[in-house]
N, C-alpha and C positions, 0 to 999 in steps of 0.2 A: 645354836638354835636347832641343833640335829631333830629332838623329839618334832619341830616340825616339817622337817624333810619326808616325816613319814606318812602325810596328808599326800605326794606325791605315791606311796604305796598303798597307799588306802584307795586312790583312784586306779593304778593300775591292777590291784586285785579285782577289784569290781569291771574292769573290761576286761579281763583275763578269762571271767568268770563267764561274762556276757558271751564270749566268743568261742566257749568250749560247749558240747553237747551233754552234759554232767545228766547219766540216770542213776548213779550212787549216791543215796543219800549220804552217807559215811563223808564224799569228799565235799557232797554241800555241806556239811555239817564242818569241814575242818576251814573251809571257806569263809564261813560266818566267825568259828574261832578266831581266826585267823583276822578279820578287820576288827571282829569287836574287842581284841586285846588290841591293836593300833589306834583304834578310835580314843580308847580309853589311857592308854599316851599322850594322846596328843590332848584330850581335854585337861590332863592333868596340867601338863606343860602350857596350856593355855590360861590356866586356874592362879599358875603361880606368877604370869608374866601379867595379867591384870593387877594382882596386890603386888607388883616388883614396883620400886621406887627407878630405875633403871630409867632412861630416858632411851625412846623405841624409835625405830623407825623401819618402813616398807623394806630396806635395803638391807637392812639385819636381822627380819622380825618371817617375813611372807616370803614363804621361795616360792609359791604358786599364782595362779592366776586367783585374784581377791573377786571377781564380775561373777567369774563362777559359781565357786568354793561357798560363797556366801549363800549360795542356793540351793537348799535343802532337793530341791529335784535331779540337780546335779546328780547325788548319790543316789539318792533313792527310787530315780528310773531304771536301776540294776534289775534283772529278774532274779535275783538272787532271792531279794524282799518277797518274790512272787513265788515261789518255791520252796521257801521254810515254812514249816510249820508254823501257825498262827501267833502264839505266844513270844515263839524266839526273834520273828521277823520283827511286833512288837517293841520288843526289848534294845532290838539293833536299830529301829527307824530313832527310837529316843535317844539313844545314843546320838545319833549322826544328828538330830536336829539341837540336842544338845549344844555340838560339836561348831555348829555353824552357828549359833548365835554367841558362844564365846570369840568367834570369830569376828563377827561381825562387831562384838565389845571390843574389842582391841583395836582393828582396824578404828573405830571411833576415837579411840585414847590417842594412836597414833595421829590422826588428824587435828587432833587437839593441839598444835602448836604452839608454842612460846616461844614469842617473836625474838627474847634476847638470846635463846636458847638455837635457834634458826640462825639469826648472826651472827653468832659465835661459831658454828657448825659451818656456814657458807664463808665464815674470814680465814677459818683455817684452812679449806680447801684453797680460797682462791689466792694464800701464801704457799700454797705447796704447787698450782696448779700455772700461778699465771705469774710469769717470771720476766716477761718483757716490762724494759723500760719508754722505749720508743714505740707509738702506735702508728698504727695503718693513718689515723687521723691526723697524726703530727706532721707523717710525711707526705701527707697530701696537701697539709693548709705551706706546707714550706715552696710545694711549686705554683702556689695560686698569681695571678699579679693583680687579681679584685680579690678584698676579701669583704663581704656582707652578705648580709642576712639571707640574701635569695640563696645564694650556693652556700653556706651553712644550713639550712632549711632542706636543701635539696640534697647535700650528704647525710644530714639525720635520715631521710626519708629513706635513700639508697642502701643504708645499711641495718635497717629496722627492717626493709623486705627482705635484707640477706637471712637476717638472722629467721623471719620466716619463714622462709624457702628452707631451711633446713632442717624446719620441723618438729622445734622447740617444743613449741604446743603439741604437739599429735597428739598427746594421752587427756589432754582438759576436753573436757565433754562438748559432743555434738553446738554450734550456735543455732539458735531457736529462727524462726523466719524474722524477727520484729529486728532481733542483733543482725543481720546479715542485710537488712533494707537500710541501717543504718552507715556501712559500710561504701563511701563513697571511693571508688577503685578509678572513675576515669579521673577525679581528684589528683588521687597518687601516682598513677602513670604518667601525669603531667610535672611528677618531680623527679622522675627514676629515669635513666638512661633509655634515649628511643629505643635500641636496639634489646633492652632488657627481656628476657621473654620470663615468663610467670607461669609456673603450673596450676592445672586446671582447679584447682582444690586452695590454691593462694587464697580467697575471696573470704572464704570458712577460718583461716590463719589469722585473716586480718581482725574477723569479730571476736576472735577469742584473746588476741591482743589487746582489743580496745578494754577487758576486763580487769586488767592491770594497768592501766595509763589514764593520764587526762592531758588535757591542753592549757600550757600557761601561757599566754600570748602568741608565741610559734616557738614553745617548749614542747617539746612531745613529752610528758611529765612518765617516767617509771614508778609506778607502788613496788617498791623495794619488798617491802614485808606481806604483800598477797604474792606477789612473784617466787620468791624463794619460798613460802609455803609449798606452791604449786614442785618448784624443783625439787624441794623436801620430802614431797609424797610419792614422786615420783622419779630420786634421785637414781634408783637403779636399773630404769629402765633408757633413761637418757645414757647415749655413749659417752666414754672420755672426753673426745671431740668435741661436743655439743653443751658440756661442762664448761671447758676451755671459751670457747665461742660465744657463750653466754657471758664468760665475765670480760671478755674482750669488749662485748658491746656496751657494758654498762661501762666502764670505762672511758671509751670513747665517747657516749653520751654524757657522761658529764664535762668532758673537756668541750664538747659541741656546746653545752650548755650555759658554760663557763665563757666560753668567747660569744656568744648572743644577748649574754648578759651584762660584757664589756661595751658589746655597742651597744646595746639600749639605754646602756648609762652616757654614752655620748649622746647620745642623742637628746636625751634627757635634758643634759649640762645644754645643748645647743639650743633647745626651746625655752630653757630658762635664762635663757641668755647672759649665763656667769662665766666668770674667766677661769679656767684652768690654772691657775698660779695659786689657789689658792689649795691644802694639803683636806679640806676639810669639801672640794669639788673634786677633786683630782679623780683621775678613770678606774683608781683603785677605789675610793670612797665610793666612787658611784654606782660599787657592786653591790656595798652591805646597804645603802640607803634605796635600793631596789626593792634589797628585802623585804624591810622596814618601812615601804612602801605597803607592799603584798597582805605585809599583819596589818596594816592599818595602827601603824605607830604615828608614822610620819604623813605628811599630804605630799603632793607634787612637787610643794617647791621644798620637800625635806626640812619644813618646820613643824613641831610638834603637834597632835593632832589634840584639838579639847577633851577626849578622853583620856591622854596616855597624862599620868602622875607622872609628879617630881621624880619619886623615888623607882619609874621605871624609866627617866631622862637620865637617873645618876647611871641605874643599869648600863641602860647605853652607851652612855660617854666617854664608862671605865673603858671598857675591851674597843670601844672603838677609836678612844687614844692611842693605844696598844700595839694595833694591827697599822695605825698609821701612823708609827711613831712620833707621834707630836710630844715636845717638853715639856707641856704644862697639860697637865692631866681635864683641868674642868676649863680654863678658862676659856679655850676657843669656842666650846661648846655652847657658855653661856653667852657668847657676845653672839654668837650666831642665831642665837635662842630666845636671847633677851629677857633669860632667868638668872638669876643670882645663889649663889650659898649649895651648889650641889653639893659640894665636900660636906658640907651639915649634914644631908641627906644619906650619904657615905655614912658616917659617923653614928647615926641613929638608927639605920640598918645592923651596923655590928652590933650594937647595944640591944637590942632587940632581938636580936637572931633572925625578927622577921624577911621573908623574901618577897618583891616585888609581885603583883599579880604575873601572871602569864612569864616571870624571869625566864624559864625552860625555853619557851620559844626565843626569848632573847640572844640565849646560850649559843640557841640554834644555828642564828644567824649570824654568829661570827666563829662558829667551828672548822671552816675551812674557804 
């Protein structure tokens, strides 16, 4: 991307310009030569990186500041503009405003994300980046001698401020007063270590945090695919460190996630007062029947809900035999269910090609 290295010389000409006392027209004149051939590089390089099929980004694309660059006064508060001749200053301001709104096209294209395109871009890093198998998390839940929901809650909370404090967010934009009234801090300090201390600007962290998350019970939920956007656009300006550190916490939030989700499924089994013996109760079923709660497949007591179809019961029954290796594929399901003939349903599925409504979300819920 060198042709645009040269927005960096286009800028330093024009303060080079600014800062000399120039009464030779001759060298204003070689002045103007002189950026209006780089401008004229750089639109061109700009011209062909809009019609390039190439897939862009900030960290390959911008070696400047974009807050700037995109503003046509930026350049053209030079006196340079004020000191040509009328026509030729003309000629050079169209240029440069030109110049900045092919800028401003591309920064756009870039933002233009593709979320499987982002995924595939953030898997590869975080196989090259993030190489531990044991987490900070794992060795902590091994010296607990309580383990529930309160101190699982409260190490979500403790290491969602770590990763704050270090500043993840600094480049997502200002929070507006409305974000920041919603931001309850004495809330949070009441799960983080008393001695914790939080800088002064934490507060402003937190609102821009809550932009990518939501709450699923006492899930702190991450939006995976607005998050890595945000890392995507801003991949080169985060450090290595902060690269690392990001995938470290998603990480650990899922294994946080994953055990709040084990006990909720006890809890569950203990208010419906079923016994554990059975492979169709058990604290591993009682993670995907969580799920499958959530979509509104199943009710409470994990019998089928008067919306969900047969042939989105066979969906379920296959992978969730699967995952809980039971011998007989449909029949636990229908005695538990008190439908009959899923395998028919199986069968008329293949025959058809057709897929279940919503099967995707189905998929979902027994992908790990």
């Amino acid at each position: 991307m060198a042709k645009l290295d040269l927005l960096l010389d286009i800028e330093g000409l024009l303060e080079s310009y600014d800062g000399l006392k120039v009464k030779d027209s001759f060298m204003t004149d070689s002045f103007r030569a002189c950026v209006e051939t780089q401008v004229e590089k750089v639109n061109d390089k700009l011209n062909r990186l809009l019609t390039s099929k190439t897939k862009l980004s900030c960290r390959n694309v911008l070696t400047a500041n974009f807050e700037t660059m995109t503003k046509p006064d930026h350049w053209l508060k030079s006196k340079l503009f004020h000191v040509l001749p009328k026509n030729e200053s003309l000629v050079l301001r169209e240029k440069i405003e030109e110049m900045v709104e092919l800028l401003k096209a591309l920064m756009l294209r870039i933002k233009d994300v593709d979320p499987d395109y982002a995924g595939q871009f953030f898997g590869k890093l975080k196989n090259r980046y993030y190489k531990e198998h044991i987490t900070d998390y794992e060795l902590w839940k091994a010296d607990l001698a309580d383990f529930n929901m309160d101190v699982l809650s409260e190490y979500q909370a403790e290491i969602t401020a770590d990763i704050l404090i270090l500043g993840v967010l600094k480049y997502d934009r200002a929070p507006s007063d409305d974000e920041m009234r919603k931001v309850d801090l004495e809330k949070l300090q009441k799960k983080l270590k008393h001695d914790k201390v939080l800088p002064a600007w934490f507060k402003e962290e937190c609102a821009k945090i809550r932009r990518y998350t939501h709450w699923e019970d006492d899930l702190f939920i991450i939006d995976n695919h607005r998050l890595r956007k945000y890392m995507y656009l801003n991949f080169g300006k985060l450090s290595h460190d902060q690269h690392i550190e990001l995938y470290k916490y998603q990480v650990q939030m899922n294994q946080i996630h994953e055990d709040m989700r084990k006990l909720m499924a006890l809890e569950q089994c203990a208010e419906l007062g079923v016994a554990q013996t059975s492979e169709l109760t058990s604290e591993a079923a009682m993670i995907y029947w969580h799920r499958l709660m959530e979509l509104g497949f199943v009710d409470e007591n994990c019998k089928l809900k008067p919306g969900t179809s047969r042939q989105q019961a066979m969906y379920i029954a296959e992978p969730f035999s699967e995952v809980l290796g039971l011998k007989t594929k449909w029949k636990d399901f229908e005695d538990f269910w008190g439908i009959r003939n899923l395998a028919q349903e199986k069968w008329a599925c293949q025959q058809t090609g057709a897929m279940p409504a919503r099967y995707q979300e189905i998929d979902h819920v027994f992908e790990h």
